[in-house]
PDB file of N, CA, C and O in Angstrom:
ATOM      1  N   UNK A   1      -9.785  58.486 -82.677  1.00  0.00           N
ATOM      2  CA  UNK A   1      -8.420  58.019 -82.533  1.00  0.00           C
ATOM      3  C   UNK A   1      -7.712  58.871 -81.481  1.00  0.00           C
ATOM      4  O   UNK A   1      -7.975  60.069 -81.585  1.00  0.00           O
ATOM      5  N   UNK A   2      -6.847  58.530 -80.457  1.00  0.00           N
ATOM      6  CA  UNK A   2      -6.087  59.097 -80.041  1.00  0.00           C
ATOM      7  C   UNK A   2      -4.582  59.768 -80.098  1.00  0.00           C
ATOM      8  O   UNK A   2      -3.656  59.168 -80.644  1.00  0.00           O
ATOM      9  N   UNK A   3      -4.443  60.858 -79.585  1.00  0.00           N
ATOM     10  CA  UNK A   3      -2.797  61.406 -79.866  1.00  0.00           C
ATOM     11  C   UNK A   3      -2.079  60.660 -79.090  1.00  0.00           C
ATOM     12  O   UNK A   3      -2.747  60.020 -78.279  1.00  0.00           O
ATOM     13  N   UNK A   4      -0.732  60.482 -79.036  1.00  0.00           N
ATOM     14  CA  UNK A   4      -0.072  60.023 -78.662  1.00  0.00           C
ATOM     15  C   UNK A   4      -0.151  60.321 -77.011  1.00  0.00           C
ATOM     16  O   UNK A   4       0.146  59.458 -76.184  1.00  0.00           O
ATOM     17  N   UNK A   5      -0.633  61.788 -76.628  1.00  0.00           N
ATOM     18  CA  UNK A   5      -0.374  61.990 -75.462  1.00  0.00           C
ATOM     19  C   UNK A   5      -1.491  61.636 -74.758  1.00  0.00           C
ATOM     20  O   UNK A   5      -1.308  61.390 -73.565  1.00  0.00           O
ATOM     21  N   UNK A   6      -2.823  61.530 -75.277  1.00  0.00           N
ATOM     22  CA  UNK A   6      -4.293  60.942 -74.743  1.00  0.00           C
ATOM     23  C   UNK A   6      -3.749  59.233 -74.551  1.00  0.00           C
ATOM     24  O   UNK A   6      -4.235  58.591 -73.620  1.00  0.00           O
ATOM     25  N   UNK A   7      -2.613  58.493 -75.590  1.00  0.00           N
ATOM     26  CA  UNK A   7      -2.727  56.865 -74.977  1.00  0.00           C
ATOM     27  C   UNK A   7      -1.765  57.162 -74.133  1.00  0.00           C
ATOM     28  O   UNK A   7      -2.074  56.418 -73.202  1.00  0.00           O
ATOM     29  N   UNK A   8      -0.497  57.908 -73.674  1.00  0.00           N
ATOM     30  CA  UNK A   8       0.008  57.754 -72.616  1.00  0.00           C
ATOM     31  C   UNK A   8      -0.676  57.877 -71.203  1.00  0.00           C
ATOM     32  O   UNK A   8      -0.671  57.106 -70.243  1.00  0.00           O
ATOM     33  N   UNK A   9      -1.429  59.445 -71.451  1.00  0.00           N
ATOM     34  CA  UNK A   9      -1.952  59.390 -70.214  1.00  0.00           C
ATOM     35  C   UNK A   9      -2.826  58.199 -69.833  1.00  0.00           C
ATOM     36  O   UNK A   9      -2.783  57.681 -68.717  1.00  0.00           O
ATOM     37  N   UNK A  10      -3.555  57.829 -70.743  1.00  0.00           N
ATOM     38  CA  UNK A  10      -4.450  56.423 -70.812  1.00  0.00           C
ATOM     39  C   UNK A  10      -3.313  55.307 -70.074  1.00  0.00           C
ATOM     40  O   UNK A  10      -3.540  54.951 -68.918  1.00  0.00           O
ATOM     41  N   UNK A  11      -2.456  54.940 -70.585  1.00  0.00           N
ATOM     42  CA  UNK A  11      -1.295  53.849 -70.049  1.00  0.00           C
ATOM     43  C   UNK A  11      -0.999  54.112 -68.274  1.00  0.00           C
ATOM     44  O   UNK A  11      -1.107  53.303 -67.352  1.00  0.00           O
ATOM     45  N   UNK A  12      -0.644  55.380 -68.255  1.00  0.00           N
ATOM     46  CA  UNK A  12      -0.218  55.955 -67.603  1.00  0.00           C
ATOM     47  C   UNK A  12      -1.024  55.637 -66.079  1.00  0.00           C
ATOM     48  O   UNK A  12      -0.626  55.039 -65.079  1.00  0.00           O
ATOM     49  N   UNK A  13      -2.151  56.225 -66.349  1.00  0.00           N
ATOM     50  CA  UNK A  13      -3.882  56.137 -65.349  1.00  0.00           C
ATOM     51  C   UNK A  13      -3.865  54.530 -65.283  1.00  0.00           C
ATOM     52  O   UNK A  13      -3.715  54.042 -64.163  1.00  0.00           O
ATOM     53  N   UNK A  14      -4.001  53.686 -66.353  1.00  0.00           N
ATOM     54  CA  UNK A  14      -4.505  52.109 -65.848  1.00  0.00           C
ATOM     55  C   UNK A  14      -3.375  51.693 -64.772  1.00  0.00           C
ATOM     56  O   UNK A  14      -3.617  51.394 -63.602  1.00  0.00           O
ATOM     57  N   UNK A  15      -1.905  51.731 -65.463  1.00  0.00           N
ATOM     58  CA  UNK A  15      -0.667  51.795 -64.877  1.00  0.00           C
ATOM     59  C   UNK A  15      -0.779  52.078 -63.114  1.00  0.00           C
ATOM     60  O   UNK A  15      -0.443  51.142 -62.390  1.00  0.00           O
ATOM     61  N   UNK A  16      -1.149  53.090 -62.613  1.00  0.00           N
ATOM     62  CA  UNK A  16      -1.153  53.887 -61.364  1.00  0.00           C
ATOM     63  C   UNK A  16      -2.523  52.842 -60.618  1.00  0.00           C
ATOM     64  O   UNK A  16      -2.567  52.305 -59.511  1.00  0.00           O
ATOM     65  N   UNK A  17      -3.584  52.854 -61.805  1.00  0.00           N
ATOM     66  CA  UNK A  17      -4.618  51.905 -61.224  1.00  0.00           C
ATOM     67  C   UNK A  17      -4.329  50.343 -60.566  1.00  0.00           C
ATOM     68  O   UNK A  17      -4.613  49.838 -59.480  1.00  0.00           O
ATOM     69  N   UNK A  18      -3.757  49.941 -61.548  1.00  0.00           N
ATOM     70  CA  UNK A  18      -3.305  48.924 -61.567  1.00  0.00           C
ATOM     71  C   UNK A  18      -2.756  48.222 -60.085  1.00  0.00           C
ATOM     72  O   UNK A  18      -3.047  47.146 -59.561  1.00  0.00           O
ATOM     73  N   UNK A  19      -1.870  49.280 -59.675  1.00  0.00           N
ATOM     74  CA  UNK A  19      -0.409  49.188 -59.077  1.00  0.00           C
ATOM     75  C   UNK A  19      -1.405  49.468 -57.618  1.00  0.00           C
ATOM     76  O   UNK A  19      -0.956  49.059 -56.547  1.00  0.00           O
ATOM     77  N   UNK A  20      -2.750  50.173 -57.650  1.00  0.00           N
ATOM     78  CA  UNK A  20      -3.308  50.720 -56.361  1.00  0.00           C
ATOM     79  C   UNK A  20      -4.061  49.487 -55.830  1.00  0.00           C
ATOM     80  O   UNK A  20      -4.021  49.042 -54.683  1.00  0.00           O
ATOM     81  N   UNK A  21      -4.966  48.881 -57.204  1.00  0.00           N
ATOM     82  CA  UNK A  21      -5.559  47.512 -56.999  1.00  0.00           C
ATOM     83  C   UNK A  21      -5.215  46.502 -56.951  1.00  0.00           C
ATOM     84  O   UNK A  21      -6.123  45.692 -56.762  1.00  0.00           O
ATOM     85  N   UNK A  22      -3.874  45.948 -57.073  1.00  0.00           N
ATOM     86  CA  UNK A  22      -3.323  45.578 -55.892  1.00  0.00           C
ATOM     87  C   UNK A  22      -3.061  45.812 -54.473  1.00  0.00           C
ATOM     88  O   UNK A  22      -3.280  45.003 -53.571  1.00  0.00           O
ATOM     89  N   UNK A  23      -2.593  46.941 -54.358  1.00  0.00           N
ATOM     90  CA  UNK A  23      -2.213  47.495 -52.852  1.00  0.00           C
ATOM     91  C   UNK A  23      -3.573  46.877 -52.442  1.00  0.00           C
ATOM     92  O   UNK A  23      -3.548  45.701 -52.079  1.00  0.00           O
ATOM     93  N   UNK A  24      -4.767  47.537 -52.458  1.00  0.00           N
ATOM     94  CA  UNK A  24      -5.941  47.478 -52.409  1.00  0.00           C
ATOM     95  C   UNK A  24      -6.391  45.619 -51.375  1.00  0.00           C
ATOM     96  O   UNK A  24      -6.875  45.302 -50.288  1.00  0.00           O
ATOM     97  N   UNK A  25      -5.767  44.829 -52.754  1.00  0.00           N
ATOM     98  CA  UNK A  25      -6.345  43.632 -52.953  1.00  0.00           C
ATOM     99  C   UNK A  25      -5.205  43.164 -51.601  1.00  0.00           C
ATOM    100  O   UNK A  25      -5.493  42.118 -51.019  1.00  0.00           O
ATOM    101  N   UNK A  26      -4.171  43.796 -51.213  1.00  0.00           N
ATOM    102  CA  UNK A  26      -3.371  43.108 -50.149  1.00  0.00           C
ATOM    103  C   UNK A  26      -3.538  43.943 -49.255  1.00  0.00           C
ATOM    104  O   UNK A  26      -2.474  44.379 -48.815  1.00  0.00           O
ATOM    105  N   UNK A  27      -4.485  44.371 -48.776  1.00  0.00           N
ATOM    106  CA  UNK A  27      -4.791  45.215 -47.684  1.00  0.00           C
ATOM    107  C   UNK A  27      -3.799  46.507 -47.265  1.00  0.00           C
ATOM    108  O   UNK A  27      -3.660  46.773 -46.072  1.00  0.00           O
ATOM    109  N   UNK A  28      -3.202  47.199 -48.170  1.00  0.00           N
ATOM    110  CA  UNK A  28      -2.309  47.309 -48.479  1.00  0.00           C
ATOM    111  C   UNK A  28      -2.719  49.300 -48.038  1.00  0.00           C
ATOM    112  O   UNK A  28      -2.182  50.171 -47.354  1.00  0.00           O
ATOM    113  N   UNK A  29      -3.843  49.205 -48.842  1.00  0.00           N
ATOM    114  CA  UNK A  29      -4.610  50.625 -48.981  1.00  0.00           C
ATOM    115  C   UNK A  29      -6.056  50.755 -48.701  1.00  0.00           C
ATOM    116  O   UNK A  29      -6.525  50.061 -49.603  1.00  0.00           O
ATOM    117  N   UNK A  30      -7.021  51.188 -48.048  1.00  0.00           N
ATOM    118  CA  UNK A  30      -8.296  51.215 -48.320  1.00  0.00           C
ATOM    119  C   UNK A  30      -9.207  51.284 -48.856  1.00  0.00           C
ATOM    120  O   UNK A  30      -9.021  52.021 -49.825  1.00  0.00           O
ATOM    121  N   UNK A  31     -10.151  50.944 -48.819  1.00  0.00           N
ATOM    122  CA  UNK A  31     -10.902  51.247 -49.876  1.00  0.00           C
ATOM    123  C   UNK A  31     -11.076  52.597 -49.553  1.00  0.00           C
ATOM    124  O   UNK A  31     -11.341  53.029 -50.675  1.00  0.00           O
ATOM    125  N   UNK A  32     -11.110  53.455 -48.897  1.00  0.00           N
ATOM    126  CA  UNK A  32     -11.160  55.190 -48.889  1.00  0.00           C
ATOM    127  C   UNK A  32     -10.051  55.335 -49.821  1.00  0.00           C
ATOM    128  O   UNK A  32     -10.270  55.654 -50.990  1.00  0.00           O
ATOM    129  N   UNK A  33      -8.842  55.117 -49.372  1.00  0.00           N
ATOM    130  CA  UNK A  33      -7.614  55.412 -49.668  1.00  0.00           C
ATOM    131  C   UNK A  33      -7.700  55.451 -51.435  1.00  0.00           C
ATOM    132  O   UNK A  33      -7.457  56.434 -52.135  1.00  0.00           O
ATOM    133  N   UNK A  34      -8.091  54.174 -51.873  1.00  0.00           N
ATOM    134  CA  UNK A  34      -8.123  53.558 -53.219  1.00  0.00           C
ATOM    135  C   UNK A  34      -8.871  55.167 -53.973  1.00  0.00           C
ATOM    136  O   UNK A  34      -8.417  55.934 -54.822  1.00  0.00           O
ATOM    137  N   UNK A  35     -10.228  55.173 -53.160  1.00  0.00           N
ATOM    138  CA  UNK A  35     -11.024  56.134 -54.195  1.00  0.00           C
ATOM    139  C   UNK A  35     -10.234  57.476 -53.786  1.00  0.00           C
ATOM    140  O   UNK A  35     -10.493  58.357 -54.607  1.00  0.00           O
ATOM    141  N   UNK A  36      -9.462  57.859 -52.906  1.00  0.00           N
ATOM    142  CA  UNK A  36      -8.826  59.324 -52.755  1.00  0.00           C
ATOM    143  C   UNK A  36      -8.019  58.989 -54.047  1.00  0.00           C
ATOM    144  O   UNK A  36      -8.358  59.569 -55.078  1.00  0.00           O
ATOM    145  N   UNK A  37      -6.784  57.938 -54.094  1.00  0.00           N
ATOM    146  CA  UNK A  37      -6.073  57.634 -54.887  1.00  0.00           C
ATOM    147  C   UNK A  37      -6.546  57.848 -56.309  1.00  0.00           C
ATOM    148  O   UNK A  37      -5.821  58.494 -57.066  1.00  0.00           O
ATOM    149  N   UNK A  38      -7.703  57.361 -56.741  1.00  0.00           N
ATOM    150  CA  UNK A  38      -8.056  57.295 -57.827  1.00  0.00           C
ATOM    151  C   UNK A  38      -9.157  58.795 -58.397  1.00  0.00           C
ATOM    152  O   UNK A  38      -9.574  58.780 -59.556  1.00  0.00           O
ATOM    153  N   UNK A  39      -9.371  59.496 -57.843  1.00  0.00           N
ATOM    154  CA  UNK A  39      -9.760  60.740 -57.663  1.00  0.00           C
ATOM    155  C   UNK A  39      -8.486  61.699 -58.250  1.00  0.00           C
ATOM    156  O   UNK A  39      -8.608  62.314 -59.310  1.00  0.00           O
ATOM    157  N   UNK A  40      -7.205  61.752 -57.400  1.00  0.00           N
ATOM    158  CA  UNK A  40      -6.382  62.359 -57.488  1.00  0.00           C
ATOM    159  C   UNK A  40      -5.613  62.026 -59.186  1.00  0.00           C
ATOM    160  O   UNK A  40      -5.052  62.948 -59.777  1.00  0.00           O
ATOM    161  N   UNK A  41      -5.681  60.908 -59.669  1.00  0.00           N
ATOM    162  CA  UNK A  41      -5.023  60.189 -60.739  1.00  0.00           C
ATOM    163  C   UNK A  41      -5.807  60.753 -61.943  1.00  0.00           C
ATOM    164  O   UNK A  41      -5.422  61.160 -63.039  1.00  0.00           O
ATOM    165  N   UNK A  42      -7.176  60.632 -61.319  1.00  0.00           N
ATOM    166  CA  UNK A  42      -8.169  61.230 -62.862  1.00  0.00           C
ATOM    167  C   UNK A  42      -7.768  62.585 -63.096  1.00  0.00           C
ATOM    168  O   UNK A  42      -7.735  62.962 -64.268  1.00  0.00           O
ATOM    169  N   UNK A  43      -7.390  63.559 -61.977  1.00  0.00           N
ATOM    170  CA  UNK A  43      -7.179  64.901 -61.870  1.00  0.00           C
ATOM    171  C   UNK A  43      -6.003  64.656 -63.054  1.00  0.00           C
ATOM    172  O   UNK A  43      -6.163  64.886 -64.253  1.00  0.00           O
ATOM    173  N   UNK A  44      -4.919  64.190 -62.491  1.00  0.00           N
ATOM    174  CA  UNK A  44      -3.353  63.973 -62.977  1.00  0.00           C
ATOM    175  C   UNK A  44      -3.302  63.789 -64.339  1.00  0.00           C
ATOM    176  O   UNK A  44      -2.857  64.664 -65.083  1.00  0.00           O
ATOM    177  N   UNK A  45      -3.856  62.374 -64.868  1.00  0.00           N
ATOM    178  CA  UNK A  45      -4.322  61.998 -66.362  1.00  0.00           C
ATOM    179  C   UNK A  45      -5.248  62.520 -67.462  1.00  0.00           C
ATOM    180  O   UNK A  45      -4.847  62.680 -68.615  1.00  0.00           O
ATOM    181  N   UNK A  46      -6.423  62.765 -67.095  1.00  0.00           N
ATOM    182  CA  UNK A  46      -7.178  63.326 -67.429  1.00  0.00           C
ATOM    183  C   UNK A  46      -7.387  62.295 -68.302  1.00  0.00           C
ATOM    184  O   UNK A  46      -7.841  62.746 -69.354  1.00  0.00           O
ATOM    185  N   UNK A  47      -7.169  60.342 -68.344  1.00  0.00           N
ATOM    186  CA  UNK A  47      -7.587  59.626 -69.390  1.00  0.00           C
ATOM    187  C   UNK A  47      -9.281  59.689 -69.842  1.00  0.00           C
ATOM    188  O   UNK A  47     -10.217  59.903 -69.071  1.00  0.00           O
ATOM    189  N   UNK A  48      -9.358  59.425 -71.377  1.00  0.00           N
ATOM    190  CA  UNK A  48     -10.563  59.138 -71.733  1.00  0.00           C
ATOM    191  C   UNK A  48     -11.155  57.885 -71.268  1.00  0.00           C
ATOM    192  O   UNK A  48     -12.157  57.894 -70.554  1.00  0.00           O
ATOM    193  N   UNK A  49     -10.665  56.968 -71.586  1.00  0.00           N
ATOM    194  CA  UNK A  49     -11.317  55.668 -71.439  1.00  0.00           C
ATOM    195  C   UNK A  49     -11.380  54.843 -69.764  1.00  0.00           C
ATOM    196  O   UNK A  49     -12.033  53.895 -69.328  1.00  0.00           O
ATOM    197  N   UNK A  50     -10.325  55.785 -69.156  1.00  0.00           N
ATOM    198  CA  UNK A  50     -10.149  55.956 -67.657  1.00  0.00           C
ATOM    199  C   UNK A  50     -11.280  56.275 -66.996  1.00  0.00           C
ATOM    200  O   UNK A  50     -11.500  55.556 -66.022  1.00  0.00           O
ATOM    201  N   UNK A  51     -12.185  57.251 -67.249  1.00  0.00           N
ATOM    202  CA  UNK A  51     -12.827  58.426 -66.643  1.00  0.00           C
ATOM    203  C   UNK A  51     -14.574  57.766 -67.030  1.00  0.00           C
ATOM    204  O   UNK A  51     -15.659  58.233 -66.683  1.00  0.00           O
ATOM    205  N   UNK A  52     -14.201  56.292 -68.032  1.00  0.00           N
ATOM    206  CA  UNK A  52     -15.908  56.411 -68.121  1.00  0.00           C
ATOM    207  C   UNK A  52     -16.904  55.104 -66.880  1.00  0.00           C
ATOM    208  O   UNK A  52     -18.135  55.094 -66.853  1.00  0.00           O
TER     209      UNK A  52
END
């Protein structure tokens, strides 16, 4: 089960994901960009279900 602060960061990480894969999907960001982006976010969150 998670603490309250493991589902935020969880919310938090898909949230940021979310918002990149778009950018992403409208040429918006790169695909470099995307995985720097999403590199930096795992650092930030530290989600479980994020990270597998």
């Amino acid at each position: 089960m998670m603490t309250p602060e493991q589902f935020k960061a969880e919310k938090d990480y898909r949230t940021a994901m979310g918002i990149a894969d778009a950018m992403l999907k409208q040429g918006i960001l790169t695909k470099a960009e995307y995985g720097k982006f999403n590199t930096i976010m795992l650092k930030k969150f530290s989600p479980i279900l994020g990270s597998l």
